[in-house]
Kinemage of the C-alpha trace (Angstrom):
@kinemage 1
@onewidth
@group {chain A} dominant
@subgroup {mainchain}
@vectorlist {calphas} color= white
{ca unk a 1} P 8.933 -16.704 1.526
{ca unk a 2} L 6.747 -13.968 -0.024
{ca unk a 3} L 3.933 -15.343 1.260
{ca unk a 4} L 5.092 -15.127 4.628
{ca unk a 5} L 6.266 -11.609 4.668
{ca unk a 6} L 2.819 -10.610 2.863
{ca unk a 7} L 1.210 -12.206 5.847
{ca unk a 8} L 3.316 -10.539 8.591
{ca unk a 9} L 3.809 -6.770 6.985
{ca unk a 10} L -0.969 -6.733 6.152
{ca unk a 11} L -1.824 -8.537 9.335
{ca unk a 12} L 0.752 -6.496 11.717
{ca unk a 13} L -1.982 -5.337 13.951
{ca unk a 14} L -3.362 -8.862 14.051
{ca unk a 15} L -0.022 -9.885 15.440
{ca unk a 16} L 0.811 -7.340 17.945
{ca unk a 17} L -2.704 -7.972 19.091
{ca unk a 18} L -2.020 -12.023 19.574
{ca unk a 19} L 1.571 -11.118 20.826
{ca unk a 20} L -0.018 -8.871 24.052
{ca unk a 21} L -2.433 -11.574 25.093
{ca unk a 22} L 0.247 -14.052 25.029
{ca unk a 23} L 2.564 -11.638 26.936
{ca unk a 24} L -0.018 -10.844 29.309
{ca unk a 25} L -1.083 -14.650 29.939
{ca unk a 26} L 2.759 -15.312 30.441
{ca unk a 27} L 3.178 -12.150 32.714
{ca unk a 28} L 0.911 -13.852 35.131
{ca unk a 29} L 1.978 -16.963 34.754
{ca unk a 30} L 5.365 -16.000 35.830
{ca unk a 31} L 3.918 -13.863 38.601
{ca unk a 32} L 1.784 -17.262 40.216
{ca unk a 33} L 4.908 -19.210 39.868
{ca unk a 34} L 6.915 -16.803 42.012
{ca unk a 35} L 4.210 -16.524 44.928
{ca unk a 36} L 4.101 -20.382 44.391
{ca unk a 37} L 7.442 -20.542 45.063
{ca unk a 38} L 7.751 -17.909 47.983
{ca unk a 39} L 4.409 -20.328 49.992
{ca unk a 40} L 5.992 -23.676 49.282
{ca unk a 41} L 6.638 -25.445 52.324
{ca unk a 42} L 8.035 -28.797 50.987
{ca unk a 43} L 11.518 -29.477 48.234
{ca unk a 44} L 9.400 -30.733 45.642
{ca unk a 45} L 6.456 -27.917 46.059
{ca unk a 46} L 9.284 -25.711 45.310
{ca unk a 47} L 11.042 -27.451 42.503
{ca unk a 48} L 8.146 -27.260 40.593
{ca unk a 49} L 7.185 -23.864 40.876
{ca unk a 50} L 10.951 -23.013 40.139
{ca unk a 51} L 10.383 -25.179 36.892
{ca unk a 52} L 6.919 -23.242 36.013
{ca unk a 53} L 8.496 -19.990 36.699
{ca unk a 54} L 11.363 -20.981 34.436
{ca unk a 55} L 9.313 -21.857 31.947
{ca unk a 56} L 7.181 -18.375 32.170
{ca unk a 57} L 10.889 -16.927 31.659
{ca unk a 58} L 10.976 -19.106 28.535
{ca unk a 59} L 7.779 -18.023 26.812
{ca unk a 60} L 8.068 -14.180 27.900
{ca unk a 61} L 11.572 -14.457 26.315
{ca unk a 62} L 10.232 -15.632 22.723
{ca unk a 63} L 7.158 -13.412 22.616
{ca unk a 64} L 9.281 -10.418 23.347
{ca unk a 65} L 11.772 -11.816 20.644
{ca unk a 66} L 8.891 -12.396 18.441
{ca unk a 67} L 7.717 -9.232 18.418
{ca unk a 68} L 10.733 -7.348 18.122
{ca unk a 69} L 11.103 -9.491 15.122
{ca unk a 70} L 7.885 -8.113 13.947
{ca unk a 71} L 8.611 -4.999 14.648
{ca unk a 72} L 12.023 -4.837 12.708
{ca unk a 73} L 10.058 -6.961 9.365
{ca unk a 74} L 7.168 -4.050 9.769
{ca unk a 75} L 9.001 -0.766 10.052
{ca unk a 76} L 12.462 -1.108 8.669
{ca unk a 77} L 12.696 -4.773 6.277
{ca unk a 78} L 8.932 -4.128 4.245
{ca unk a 79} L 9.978 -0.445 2.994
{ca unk a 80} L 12.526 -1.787 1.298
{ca unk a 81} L 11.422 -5.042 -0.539
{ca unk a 82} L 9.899 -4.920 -3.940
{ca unk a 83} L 5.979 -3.771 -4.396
{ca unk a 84} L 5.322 -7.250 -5.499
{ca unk a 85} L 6.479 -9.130 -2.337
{ca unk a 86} L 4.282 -6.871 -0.550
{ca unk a 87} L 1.366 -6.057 -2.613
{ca unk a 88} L -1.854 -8.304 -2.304
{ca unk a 89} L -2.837 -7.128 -6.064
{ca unk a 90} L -1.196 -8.671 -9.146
{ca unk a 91} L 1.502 -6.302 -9.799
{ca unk a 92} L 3.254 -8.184 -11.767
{ca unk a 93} L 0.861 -8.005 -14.718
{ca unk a 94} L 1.351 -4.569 -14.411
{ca unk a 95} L 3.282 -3.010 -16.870
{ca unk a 96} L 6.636 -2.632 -16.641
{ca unk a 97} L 6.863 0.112 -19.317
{ca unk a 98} L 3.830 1.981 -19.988
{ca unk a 99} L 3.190 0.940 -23.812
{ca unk a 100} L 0.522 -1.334 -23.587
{ca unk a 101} L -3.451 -0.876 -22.221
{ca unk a 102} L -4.318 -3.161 -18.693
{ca unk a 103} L -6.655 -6.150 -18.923
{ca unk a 104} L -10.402 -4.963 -18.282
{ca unk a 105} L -9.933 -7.114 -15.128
{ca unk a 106} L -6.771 -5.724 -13.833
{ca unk a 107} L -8.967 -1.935 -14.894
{ca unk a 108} L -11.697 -3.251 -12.047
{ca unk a 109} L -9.456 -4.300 -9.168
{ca unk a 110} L -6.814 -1.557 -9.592
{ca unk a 111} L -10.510 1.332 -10.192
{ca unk a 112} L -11.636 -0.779 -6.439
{ca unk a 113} L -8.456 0.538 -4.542
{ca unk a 114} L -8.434 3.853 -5.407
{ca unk a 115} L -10.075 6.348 -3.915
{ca unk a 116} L -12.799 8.472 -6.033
{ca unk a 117} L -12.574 12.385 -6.180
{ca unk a 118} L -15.144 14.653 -6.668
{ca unk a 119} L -14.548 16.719 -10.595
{ca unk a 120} L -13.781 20.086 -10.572
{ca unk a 121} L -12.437 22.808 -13.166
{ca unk a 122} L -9.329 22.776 -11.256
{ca unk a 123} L -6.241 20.915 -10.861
{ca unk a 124} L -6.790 19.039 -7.909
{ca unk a 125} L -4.955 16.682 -4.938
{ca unk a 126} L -1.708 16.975 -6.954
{ca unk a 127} L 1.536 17.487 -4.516
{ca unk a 128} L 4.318 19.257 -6.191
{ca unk a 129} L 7.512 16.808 -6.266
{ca unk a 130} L 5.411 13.675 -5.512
{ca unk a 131} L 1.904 13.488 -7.142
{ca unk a 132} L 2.001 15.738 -10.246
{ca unk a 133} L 0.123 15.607 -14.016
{ca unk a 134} L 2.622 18.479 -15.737
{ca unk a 135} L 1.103 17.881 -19.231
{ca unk a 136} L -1.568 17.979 -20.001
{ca unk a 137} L -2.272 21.238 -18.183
{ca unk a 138} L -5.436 21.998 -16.414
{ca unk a 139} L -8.552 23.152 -18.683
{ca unk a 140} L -5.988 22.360 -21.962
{ca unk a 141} L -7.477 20.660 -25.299
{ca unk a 142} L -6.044 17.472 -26.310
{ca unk a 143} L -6.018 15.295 -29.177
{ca unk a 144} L -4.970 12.203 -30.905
{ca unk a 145} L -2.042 10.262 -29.257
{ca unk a 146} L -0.658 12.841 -26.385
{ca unk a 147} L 2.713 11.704 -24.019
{ca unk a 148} L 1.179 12.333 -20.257
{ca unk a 149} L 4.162 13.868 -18.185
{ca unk a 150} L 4.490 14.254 -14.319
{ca unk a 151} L 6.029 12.981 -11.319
{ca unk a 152} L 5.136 9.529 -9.437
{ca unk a 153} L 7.531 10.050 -6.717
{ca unk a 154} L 6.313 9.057 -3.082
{ca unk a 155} L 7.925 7.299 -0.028
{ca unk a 156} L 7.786 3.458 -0.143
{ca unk a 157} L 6.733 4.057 -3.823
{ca unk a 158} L 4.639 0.871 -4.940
{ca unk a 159} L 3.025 1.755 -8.758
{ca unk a 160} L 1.389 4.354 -10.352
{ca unk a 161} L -1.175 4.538 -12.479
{ca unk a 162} L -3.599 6.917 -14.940
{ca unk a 163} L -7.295 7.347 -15.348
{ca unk a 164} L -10.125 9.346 -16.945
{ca unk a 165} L -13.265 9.925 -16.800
{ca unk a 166} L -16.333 11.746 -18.593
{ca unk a 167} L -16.598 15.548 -16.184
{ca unk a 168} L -19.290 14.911 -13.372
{ca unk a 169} L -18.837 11.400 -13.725
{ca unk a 170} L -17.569 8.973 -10.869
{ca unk a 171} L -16.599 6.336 -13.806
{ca unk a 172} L -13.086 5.835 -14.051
{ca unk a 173} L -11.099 3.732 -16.525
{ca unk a 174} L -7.674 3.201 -16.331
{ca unk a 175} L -5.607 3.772 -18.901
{ca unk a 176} L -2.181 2.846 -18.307
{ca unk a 177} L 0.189 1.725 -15.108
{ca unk a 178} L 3.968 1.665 -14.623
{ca unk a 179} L 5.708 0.484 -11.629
{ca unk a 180} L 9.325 2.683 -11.802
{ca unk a 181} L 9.337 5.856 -10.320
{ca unk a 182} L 9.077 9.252 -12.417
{ca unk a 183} L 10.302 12.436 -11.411
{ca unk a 184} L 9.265 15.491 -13.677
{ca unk a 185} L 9.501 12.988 -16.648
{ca unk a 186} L 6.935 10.537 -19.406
{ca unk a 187} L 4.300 8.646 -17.332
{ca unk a 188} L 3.221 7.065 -20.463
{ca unk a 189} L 1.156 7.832 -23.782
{ca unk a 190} L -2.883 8.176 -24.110
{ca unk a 191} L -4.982 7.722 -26.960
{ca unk a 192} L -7.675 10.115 -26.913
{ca unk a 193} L -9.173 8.909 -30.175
{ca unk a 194} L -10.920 6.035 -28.081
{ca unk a 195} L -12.729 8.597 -26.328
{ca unk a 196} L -15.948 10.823 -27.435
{ca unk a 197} L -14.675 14.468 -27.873
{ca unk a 198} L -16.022 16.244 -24.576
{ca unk a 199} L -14.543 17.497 -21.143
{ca unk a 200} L -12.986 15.259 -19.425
{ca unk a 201} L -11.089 14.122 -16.124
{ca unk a 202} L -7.901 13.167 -16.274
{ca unk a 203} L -6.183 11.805 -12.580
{ca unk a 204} L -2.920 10.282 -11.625
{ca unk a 205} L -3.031 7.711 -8.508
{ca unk a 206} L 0.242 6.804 -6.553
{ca unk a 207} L 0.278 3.651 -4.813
{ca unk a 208} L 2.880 2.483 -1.667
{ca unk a 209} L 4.122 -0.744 -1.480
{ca unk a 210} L 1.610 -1.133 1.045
{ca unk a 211} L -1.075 -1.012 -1.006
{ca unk a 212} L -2.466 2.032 -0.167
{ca unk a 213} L -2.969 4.708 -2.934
{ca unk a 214} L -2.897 8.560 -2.012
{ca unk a 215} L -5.307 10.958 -2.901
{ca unk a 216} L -4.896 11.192 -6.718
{ca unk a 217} L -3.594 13.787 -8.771
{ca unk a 218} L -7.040 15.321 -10.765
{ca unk a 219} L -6.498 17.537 -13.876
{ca unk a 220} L -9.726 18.818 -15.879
{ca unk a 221} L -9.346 18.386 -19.748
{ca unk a 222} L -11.685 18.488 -23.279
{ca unk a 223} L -10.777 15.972 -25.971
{ca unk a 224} L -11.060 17.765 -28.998
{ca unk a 225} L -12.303 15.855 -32.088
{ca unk a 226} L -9.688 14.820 -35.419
């Protein structure tokens, strides 16, 4: 059943594409039956238009049906299922409290989605009440094990995640996930003795249950040595 409604909520377009041709191709289908009908001279000529314009009722009928259906799965049933019946990455090996590290795998295909932004010495891309980093602050010094706090609160909320990078550097490695929402609360924790003291780039991405991540969330900060 997931499978299915991963299919119909991606490939919408695909579908409402497919669904117009056939509506179109049955349109004028119905439309030769009818001027069939109105030139037959002879019972059976007639009959059998009748039956090919009843039929051209028939498949009109169903496509319309069909994409109502479509419609209805797309805009009102998808916001409300679960990221992972939705979601073409493996969410589920996300984790579902933000203790533990992602697989260097799950690091590369979650880094491929997201969309890179350019380092600054400014907070930047974070929207108050849906995308925030609170802690650390912007230009702050960290060190050792620090508790990130924020918000990861957006409509159709899928998963968020964390990420840094070295300053100037496009490089990104995730750090943790979590896939419950947070509102002006713990994201998760960071171990900044893994990292070489220097400035830093610390982001927070958002992701729908569409699979589409927002701009992220970009905070500038130095890791200080022990």
């Amino acid at each position: 059943m997931e499978a299915i409604l991963r299919f119909f909520v991606l490939y919408a377009p695909l579908v409402y594409l497919l669904l117009a041709v056939g509506l179109l191709l049955a349109l004028r289908s119905f439309l030769r039956s009818l001027k069939e009908g109105r030139d037959s001279v002879f019972g059976l000529e007639r009959e059998m238009a009748q039956r090919r314009t009843n039929q051209a009722v028939a498949v009109l009928v169903i496509i319309l049906l069909m994409g109502l259906g479509e419609l209805v799965l797309s805009s009102f049933l998808a916001p409300g299922l679960p990221a992972s019946a939705v979601l073409t990455t493996p969410t589920l090996s996300l984790l579902s409290v933000p203790t533990n590290t992602l697989s260097p795998e799950l690091m590369a295909t979650l880094g491929a989605e997201t969309p890179m932004a350019t380092p600054g010495t400014e907070a930047s891309g974070c929207i108050p009440g849906q995308i925030m980093l609170t802690f650390p602050e912007s230009a702050s010094e960290v060190r050792g094990q620090i508790t990130l706090k924020g918000t990861a609160d957006i409509p159709n909320f899928g998963f968020y995640k964390y990420e840094v990078a070295p300053l100037g550097s496009d490089n990104w490695s995730t750090i943790q996930a979590g896939r419950e929402v947070v509102v002006d609360g713990t994201l998760g924790l960071w171990d900044t003795t893994e990292l070489t003291p220097g400035d830093y780039m610390l982001r927070l991405v958002v992701t729908d249950n569409q699979g589409q991540a927002l701009p992220p969330c970009v905070v500038p900060v130095r890791v200080a040595g022990q």
